[in-house]
LOFIKOL-569606 format. One record per residue: residue number from 0; residue in one letter; y, z, x of N, C-alpha, C, CB in turn. Coordinates in pm, whole numbers. Glycine has a CB too. Layout:
<rs>
@resi = NUM, resn = a, n.py = Y, n.pz = Z, n.px = X, ca.py = Y, ca.pz = Z, ca.px = X, c.py = Y, c.pz = Z, c.px = X, cb.py = Y, cb.pz = Z, cb.px = X
...
</rs>
This chain:
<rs>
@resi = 0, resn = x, n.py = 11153, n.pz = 11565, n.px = 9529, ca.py = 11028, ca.pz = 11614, ca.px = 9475, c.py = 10964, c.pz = 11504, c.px = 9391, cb.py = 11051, cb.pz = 11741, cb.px = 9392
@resi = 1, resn = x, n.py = 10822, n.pz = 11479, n.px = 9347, ca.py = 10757, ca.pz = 11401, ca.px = 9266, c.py = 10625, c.pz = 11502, c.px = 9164, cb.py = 10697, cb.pz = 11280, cb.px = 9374
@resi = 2, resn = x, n.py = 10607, n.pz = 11436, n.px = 9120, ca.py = 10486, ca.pz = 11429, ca.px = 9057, c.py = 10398, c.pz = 11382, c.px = 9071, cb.py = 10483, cb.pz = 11408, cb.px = 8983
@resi = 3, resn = x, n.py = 10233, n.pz = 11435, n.px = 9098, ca.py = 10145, ca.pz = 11375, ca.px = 9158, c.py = 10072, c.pz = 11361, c.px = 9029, cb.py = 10085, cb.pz = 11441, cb.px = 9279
@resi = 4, resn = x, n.py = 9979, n.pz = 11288, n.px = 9029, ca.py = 9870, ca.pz = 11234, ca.px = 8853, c.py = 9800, c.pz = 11160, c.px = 8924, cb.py = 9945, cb.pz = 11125, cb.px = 8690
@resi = 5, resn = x, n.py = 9683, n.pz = 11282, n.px = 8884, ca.py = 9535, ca.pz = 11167, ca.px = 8901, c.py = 9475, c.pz = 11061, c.px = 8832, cb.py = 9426, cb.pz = 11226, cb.px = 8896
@resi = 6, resn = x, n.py = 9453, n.pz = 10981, n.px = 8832, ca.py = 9430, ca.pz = 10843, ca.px = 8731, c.py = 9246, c.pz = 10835, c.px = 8771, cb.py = 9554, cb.pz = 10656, cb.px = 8800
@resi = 7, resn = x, n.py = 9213, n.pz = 10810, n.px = 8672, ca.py = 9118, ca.pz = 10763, ca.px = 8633, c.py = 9044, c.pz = 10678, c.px = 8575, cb.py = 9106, cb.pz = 10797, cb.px = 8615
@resi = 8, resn = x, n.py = 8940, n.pz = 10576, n.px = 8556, ca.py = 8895, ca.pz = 10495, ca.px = 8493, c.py = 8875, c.pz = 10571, c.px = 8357, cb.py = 8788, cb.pz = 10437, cb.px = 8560
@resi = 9, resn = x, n.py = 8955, n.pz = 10585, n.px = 8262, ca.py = 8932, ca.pz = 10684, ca.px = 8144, c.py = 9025, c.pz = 10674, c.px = 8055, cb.py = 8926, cb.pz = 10822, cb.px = 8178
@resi = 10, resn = x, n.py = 9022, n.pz = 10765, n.px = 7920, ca.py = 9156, ca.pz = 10750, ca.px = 7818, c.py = 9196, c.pz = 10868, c.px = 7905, cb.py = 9148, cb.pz = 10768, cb.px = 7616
@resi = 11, resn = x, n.py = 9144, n.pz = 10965, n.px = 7939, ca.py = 9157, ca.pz = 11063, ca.px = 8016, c.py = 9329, c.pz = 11059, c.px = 8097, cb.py = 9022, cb.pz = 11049, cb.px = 8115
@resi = 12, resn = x, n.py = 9228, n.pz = 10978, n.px = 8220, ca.py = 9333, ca.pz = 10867, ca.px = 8290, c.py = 9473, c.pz = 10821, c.px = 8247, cb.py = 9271, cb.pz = 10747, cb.px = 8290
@resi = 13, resn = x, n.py = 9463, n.pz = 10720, n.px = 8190, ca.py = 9518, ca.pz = 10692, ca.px = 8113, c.py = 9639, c.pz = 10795, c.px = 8015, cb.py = 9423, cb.pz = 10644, cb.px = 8070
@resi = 14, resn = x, n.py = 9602, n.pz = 10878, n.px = 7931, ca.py = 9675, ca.pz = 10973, ca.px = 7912, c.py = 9770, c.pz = 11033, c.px = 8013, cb.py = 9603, cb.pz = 11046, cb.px = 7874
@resi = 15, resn = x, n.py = 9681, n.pz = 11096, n.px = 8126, ca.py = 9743, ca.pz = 11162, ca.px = 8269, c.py = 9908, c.pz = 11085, c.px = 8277, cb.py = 9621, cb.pz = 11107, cb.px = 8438
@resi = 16, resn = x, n.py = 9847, n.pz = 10914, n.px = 8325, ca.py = 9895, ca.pz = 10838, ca.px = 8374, c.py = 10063, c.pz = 10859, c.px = 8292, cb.py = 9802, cb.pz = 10713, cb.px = 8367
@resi = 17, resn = x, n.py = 10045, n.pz = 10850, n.px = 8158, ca.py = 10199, ca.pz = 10869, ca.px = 8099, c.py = 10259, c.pz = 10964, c.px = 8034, cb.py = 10228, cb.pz = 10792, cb.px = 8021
@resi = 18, resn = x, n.py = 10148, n.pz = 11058, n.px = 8088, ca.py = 10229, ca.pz = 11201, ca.px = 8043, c.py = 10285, c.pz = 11225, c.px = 8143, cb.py = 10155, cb.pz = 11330, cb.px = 7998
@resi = 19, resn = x, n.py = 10289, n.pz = 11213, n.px = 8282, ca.py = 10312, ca.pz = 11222, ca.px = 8439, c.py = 10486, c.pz = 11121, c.px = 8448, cb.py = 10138, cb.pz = 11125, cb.px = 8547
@resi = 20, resn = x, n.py = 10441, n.pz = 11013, n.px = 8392, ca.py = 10591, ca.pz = 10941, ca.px = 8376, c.py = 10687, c.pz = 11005, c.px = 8256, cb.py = 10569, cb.pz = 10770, cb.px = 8335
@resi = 21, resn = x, n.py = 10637, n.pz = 11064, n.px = 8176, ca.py = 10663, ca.pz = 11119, ca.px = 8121, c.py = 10835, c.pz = 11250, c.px = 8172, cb.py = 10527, cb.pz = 11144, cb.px = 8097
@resi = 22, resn = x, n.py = 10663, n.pz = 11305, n.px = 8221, ca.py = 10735, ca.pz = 11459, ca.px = 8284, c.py = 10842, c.pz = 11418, c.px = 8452, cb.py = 10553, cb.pz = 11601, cb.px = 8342
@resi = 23, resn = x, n.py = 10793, n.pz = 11304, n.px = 8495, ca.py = 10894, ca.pz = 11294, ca.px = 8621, c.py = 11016, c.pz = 11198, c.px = 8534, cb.py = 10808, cb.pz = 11199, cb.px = 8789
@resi = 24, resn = x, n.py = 11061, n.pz = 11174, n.px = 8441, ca.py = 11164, ca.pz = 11124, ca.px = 8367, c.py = 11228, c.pz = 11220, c.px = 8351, cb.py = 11141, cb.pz = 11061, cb.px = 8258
@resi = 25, resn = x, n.py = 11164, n.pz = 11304, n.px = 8283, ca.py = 11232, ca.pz = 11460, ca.px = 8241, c.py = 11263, c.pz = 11535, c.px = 8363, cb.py = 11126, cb.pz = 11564, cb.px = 8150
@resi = 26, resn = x, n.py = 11261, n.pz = 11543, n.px = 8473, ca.py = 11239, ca.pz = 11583, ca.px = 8594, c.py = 11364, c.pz = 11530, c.px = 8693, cb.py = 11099, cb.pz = 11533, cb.px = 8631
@resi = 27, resn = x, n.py = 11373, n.pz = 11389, n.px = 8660, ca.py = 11390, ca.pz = 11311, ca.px = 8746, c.py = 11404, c.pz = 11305, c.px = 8914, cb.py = 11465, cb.pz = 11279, cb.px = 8699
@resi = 28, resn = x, n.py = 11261, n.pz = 11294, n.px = 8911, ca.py = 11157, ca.pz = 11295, ca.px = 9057, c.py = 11074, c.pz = 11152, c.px = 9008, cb.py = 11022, cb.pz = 11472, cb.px = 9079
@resi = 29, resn = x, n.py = 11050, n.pz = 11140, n.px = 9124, ca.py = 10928, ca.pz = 11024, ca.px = 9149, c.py = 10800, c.pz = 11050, c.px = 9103, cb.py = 10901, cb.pz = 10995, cb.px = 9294
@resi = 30, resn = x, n.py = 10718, n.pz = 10902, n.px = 9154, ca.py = 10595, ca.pz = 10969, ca.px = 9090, c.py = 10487, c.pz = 10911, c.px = 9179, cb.py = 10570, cb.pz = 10935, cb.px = 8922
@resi = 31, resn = x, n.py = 10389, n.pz = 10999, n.px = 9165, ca.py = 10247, ca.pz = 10966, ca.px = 9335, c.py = 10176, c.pz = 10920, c.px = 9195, cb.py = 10132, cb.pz = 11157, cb.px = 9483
@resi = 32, resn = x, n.py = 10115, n.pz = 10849, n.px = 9224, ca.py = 9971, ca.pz = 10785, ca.px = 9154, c.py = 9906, c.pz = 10828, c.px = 9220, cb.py = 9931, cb.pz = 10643, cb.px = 9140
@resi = 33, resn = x, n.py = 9768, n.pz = 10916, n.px = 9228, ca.py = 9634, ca.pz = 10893, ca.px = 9284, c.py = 9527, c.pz = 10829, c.px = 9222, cb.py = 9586, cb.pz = 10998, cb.px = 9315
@resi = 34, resn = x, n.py = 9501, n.pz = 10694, n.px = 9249, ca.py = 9440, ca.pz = 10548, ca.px = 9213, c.py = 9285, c.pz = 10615, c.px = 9224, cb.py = 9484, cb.pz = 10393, cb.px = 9341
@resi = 35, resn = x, n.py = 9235, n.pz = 10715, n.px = 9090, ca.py = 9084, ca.pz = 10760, ca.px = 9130, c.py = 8989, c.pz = 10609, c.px = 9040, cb.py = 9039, cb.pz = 10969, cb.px = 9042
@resi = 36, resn = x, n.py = 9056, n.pz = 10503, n.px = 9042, ca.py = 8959, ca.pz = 10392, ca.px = 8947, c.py = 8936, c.pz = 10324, c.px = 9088, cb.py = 9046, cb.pz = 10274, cb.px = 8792
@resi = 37, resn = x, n.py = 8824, n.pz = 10243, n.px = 9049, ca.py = 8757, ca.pz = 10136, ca.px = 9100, c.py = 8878, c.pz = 9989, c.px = 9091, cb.py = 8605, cb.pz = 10124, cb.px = 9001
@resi = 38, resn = x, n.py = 8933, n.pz = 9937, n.px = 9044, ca.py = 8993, ca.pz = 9876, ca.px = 9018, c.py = 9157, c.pz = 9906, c.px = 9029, cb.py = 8939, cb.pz = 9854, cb.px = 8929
@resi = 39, resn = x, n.py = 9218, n.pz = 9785, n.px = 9061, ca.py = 9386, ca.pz = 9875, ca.px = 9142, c.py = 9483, c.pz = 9914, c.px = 8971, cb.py = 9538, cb.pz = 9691, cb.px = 9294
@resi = 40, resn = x, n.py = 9560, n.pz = 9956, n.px = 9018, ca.py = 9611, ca.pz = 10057, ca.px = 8915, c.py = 9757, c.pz = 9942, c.px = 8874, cb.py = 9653, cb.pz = 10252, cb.px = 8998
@resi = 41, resn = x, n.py = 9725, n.pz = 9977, n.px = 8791, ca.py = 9863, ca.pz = 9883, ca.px = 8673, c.py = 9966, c.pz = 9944, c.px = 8677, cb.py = 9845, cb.pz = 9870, cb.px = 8498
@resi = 42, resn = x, n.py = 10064, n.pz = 9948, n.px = 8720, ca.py = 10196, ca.pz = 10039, ca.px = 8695, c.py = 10287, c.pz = 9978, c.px = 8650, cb.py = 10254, cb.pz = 10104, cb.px = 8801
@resi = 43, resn = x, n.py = 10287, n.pz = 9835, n.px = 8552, ca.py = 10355, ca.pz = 9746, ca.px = 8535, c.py = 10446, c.pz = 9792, c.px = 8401, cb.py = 10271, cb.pz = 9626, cb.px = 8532
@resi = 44, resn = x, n.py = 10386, n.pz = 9896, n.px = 8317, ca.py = 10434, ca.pz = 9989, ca.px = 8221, c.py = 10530, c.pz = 10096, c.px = 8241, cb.py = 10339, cb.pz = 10043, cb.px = 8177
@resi = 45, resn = x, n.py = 10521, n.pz = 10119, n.px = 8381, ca.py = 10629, ca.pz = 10218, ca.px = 8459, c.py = 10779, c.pz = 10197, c.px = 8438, cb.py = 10611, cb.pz = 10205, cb.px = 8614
@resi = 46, resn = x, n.py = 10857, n.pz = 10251, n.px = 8343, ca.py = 10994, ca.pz = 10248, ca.px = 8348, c.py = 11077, c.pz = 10188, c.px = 8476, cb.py = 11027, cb.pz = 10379, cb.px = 8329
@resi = 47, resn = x, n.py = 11157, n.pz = 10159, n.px = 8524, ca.py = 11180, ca.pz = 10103, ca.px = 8690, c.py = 11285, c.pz = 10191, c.px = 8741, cb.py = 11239, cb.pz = 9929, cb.px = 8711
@resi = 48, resn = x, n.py = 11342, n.pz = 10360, n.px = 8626, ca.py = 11388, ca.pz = 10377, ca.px = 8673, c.py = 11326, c.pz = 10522, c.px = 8702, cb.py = 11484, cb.pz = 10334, cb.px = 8639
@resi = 49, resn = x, n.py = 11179, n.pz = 10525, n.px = 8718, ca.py = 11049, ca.pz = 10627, ca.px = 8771, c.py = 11001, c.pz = 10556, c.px = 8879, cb.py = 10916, cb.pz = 10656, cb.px = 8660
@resi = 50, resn = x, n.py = 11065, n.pz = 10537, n.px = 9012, ca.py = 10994, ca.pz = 10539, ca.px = 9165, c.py = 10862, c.pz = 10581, c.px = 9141, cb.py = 11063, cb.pz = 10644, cb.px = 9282
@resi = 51, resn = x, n.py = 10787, n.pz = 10514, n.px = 9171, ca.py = 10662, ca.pz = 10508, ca.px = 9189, c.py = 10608, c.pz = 10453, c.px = 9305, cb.py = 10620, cb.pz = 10454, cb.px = 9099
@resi = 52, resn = x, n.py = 10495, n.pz = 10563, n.px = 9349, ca.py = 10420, ca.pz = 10517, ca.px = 9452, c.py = 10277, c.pz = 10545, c.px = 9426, cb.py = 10464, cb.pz = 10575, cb.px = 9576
@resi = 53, resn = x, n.py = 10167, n.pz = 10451, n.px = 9472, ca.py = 10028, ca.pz = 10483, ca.px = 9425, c.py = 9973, c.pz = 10491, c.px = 9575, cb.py = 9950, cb.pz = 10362, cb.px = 9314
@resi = 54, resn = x, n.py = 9880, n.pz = 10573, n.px = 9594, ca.py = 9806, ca.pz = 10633, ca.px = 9663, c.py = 9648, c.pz = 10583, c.px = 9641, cb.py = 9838, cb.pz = 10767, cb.px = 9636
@resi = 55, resn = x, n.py = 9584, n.pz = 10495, n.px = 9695, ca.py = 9503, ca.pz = 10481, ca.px = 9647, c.py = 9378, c.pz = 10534, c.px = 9719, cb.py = 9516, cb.pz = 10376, cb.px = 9615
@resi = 56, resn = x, n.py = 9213, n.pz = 10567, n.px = 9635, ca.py = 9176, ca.pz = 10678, ca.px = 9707, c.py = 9107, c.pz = 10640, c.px = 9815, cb.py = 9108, cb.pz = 10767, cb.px = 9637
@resi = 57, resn = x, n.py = 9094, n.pz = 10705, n.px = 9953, ca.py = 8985, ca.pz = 10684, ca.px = 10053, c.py = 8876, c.pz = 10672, c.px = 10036, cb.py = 8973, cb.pz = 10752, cb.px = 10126
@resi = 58, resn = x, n.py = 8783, n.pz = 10598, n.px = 10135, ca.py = 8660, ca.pz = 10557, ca.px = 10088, c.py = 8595, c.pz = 10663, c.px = 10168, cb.py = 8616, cb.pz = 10402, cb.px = 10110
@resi = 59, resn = x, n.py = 8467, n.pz = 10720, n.px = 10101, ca.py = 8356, ca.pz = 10792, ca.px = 10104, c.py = 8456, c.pz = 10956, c.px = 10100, cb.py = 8243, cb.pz = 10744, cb.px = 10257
@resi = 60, resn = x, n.py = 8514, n.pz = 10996, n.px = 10069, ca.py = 8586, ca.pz = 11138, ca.px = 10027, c.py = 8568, c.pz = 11161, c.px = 9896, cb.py = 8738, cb.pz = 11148, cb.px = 10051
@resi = 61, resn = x, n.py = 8474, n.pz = 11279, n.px = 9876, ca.py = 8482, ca.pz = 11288, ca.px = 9767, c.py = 8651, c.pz = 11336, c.px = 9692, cb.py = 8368, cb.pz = 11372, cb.px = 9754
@resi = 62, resn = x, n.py = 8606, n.pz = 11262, n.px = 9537, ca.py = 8747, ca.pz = 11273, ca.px = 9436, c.py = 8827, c.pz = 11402, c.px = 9485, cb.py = 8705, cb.pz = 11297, cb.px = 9251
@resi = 63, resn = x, n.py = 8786, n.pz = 11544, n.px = 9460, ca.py = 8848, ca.pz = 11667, ca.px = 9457, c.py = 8882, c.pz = 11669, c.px = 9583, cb.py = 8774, cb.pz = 11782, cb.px = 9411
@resi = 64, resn = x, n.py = 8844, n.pz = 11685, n.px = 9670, ca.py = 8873, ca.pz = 11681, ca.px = 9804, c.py = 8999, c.pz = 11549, c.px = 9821, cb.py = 8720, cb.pz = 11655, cb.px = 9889
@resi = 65, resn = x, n.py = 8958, n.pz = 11440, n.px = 9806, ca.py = 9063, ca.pz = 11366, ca.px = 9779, c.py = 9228, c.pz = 11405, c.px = 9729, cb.py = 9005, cb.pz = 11300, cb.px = 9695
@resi = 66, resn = x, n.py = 9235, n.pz = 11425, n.px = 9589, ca.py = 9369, ca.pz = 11440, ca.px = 9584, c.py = 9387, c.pz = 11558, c.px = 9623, cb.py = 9428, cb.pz = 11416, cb.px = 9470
@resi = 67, resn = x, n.py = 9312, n.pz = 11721, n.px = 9657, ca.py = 9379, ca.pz = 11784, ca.px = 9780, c.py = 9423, c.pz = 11777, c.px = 9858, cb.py = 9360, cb.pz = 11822, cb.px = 9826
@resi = 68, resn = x, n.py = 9359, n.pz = 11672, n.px = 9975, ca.py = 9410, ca.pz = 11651, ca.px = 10092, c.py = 9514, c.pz = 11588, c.px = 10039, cb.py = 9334, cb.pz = 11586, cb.px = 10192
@resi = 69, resn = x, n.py = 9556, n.pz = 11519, n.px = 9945, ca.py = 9747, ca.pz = 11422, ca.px = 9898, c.py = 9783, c.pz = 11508, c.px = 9877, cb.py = 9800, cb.pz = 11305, cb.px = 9766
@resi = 70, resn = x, n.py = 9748, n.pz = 11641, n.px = 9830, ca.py = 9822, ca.pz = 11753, ca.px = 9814, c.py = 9906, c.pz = 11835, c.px = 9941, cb.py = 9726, cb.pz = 11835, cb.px = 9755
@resi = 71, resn = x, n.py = 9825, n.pz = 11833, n.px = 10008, ca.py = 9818, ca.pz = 11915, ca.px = 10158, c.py = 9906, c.pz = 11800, c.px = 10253, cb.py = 9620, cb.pz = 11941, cb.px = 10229
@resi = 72, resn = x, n.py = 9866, n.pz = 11624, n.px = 10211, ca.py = 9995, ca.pz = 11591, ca.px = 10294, c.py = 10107, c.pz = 11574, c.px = 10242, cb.py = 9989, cb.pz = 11488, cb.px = 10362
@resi = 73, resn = x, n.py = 10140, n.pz = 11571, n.px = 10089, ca.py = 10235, ca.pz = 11578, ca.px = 10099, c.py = 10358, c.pz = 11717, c.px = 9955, cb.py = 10237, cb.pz = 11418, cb.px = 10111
@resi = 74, resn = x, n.py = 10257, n.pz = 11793, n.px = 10079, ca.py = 10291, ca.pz = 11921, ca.px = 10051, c.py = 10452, c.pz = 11988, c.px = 10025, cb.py = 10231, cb.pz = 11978, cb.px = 10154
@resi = 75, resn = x, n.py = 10536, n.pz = 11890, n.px = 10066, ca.py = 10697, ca.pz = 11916, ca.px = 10045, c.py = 10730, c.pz = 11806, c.px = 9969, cb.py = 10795, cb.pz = 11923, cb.px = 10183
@resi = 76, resn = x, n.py = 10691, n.pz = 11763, n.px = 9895, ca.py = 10692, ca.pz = 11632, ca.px = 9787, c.py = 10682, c.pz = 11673, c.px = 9662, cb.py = 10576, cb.pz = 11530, cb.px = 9801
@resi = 77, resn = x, n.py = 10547, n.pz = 11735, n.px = 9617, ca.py = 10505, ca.pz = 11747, ca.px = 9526, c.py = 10504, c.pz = 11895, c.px = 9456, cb.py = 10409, cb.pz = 11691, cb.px = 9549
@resi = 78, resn = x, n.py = 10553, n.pz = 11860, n.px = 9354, ca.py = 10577, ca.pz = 11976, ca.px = 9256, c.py = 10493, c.pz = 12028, c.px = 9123, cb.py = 10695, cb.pz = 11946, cb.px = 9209
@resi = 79, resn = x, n.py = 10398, n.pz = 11917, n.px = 9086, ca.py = 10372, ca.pz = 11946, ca.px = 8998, c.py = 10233, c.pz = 11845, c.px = 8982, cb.py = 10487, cb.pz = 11949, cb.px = 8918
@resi = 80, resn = x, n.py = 10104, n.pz = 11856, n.px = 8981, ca.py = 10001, ca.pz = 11781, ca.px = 8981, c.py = 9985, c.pz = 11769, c.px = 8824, cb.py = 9882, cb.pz = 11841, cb.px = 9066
@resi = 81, resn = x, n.py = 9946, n.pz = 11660, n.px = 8775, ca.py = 9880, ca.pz = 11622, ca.px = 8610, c.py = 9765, c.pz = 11542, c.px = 8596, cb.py = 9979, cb.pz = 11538, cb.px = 8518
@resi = 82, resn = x, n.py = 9681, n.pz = 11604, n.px = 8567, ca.py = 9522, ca.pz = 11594, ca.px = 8510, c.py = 9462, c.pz = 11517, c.px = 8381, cb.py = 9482, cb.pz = 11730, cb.px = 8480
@resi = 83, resn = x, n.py = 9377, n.pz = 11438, n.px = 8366, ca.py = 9392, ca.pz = 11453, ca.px = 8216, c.py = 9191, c.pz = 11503, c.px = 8233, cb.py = 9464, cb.pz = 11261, cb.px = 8099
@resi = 84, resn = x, n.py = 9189, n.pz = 11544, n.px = 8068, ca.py = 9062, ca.pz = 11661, ca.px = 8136, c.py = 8997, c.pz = 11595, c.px = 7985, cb.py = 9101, cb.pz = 11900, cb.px = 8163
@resi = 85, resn = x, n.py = 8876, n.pz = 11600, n.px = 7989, ca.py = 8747, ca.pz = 11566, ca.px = 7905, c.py = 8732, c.pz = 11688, c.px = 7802, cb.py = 8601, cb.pz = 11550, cb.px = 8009
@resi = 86, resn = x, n.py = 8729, n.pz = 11675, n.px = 7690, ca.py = 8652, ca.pz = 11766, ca.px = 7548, c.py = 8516, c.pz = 11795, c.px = 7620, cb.py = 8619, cb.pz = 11658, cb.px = 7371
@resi = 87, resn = x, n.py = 8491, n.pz = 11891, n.px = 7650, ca.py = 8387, ca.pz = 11948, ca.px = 7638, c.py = 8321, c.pz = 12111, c.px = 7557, cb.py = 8378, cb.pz = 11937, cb.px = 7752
@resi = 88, resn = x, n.py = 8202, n.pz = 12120, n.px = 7526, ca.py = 8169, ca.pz = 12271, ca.px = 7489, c.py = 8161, c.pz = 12334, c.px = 7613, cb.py = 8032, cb.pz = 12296, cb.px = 7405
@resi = 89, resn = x, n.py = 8140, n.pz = 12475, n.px = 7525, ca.py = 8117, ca.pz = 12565, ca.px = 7638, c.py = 7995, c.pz = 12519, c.px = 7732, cb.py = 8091, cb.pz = 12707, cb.px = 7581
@resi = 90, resn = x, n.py = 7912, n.pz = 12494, n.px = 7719, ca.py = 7797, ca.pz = 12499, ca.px = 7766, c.py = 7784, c.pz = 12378, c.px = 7838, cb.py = 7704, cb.pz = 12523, cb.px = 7673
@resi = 91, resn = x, n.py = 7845, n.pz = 12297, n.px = 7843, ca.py = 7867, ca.pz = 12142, ca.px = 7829, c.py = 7942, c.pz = 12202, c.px = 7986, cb.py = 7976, cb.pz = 12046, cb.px = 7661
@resi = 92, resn = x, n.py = 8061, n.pz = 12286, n.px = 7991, ca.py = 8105, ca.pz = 12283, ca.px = 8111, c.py = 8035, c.pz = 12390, c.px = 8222, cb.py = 8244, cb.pz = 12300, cb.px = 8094
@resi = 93, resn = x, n.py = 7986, n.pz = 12478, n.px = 8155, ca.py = 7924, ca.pz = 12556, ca.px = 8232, c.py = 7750, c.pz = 12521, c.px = 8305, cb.py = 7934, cb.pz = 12672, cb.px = 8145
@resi = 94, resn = x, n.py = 7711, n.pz = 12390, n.px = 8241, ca.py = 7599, ca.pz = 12320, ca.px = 8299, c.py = 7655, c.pz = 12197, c.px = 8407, cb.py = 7509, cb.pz = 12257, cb.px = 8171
@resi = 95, resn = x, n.py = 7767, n.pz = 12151, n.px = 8388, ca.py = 7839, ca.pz = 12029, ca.px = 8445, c.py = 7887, c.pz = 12078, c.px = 8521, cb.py = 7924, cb.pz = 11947, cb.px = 8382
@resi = 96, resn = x, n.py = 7974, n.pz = 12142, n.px = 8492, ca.py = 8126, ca.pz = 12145, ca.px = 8598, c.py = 8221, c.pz = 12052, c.px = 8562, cb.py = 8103, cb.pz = 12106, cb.px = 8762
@resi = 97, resn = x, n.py = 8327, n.pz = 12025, n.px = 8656, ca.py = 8414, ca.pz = 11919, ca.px = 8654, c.py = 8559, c.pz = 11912, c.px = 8711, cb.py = 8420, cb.pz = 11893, cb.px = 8534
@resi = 98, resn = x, n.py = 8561, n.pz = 11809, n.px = 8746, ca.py = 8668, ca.pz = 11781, ca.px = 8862, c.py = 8812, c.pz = 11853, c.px = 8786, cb.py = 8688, cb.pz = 11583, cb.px = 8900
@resi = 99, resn = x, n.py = 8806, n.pz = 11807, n.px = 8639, ca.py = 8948, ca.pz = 11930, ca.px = 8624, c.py = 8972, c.pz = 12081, c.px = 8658, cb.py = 8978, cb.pz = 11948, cb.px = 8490
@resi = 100, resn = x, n.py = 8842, n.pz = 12139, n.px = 8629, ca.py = 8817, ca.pz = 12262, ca.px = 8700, c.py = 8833, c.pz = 12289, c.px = 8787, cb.py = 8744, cb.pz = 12297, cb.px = 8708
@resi = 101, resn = x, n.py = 8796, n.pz = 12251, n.px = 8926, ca.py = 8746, ca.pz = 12205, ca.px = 9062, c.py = 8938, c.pz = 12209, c.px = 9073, cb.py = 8620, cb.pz = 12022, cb.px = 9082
@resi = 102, resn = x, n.py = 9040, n.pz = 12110, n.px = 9018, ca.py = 9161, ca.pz = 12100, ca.px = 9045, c.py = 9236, c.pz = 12231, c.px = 9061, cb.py = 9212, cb.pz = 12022, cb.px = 8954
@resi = 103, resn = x, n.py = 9216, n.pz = 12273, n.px = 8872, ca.py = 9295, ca.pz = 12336, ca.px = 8794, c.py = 9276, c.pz = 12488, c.px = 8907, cb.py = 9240, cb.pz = 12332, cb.px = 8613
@resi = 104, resn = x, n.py = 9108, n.pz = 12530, n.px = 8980, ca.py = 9136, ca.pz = 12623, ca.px = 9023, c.py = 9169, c.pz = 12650, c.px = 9207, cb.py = 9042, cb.pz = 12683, cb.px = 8961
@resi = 105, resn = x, n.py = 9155, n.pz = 12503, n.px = 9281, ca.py = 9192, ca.pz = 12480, ca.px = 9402, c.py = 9355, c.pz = 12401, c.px = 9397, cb.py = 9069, cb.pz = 12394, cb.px = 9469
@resi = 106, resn = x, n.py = 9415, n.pz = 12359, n.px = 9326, ca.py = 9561, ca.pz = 12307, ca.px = 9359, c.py = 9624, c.pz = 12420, c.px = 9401, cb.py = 9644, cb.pz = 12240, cb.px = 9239
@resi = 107, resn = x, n.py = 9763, n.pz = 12374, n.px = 9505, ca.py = 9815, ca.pz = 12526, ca.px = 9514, c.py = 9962, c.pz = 12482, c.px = 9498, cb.py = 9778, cb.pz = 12623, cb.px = 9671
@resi = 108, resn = x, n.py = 9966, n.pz = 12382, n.px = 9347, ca.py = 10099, ca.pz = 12385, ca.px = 9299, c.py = 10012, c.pz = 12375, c.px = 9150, cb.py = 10226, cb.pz = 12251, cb.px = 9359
@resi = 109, resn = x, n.py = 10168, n.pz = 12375, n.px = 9037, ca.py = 10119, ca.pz = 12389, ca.px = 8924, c.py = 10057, c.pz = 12260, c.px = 8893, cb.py = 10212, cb.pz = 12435, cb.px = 8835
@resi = 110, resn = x, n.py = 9972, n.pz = 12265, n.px = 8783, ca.py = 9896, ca.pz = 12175, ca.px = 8721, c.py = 9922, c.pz = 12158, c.px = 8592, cb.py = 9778, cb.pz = 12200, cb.px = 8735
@resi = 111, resn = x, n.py = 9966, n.pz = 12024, n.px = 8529, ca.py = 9967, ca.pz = 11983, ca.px = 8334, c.py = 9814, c.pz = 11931, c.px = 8367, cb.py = 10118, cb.pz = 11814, cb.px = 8243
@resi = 112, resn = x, n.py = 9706, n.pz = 11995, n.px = 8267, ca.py = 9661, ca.pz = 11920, ca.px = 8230, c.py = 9625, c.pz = 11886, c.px = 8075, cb.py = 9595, cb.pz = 11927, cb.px = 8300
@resi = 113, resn = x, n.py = 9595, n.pz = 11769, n.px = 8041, ca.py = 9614, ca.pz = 11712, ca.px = 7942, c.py = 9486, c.pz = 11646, c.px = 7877, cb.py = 9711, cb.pz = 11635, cb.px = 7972
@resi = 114, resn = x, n.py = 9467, n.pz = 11668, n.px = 7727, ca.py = 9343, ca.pz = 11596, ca.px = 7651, c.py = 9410, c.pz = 11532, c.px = 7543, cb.py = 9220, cb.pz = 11698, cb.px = 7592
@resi = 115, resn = x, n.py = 9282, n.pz = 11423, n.px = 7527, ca.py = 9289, ca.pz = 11307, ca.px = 7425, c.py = 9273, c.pz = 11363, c.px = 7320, cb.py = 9198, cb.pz = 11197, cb.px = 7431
@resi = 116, resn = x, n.py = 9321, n.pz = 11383, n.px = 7207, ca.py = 9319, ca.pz = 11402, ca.px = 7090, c.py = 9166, c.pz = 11397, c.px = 7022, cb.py = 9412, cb.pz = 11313, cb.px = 7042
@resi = 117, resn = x, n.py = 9155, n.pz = 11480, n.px = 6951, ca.py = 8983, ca.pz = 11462, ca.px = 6923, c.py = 8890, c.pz = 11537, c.px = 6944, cb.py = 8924, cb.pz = 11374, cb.px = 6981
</rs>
């Protein structure tokens, strides 16, 4: 089994990124990166004894759709998806939306998700 974590260009991201190594330490399962940055993903901070694999995302798919379908392939893998999700108000999400939402209510395994302090 692994842990899947969406990464992001973000503290967001970032957060996700080692609360996910985190929880597959505690676990001890592997871990999926889904590479949602523009730029390739650093895993050079990765403990070596957290297997890691990054996934990086397809071009023109949108994000949500994206790490679903990593969901859907690798649907006997993954146990546990981790998010990291934006402070917002009420109103703030109910005019926006947002891809943690979009996750938190289409994944069809459990979801951590996680905010930056603040």
């Amino acid at each position: 089994m692994a842990v899947l974590v969406a990464v992001t260009d973000s503290d967001e991201g970032t957060l996700a990124l080692d609360t996910a190594v985190a929880e597959a330490r505690r676990r001890g399962t592997g871990l999926m990166a889904a590479n949602l940055r523009l730029a390739p993903l650093d895993t050079s901070h990765v403990p070596a004894d957290v297997e890691t694999t990054v996934l990086e995302r397809e071009p023109d798919v949108e994000v949500g759709q994206h790490v679903l379908g990593l969901l859907d392939r690798h649907r006997d893998e993954v146990d546990l998806l981790v998010i990291g999700m934006k402070r917002r108000s009420p109103v703030g999400k109910l005019v926006l939306g947002s891809l943690a939402q979009f996750l938190l209510l289409n994944a069809d395994v459990p979801v951590l998700a996680v905010k930056t302090p603040g």
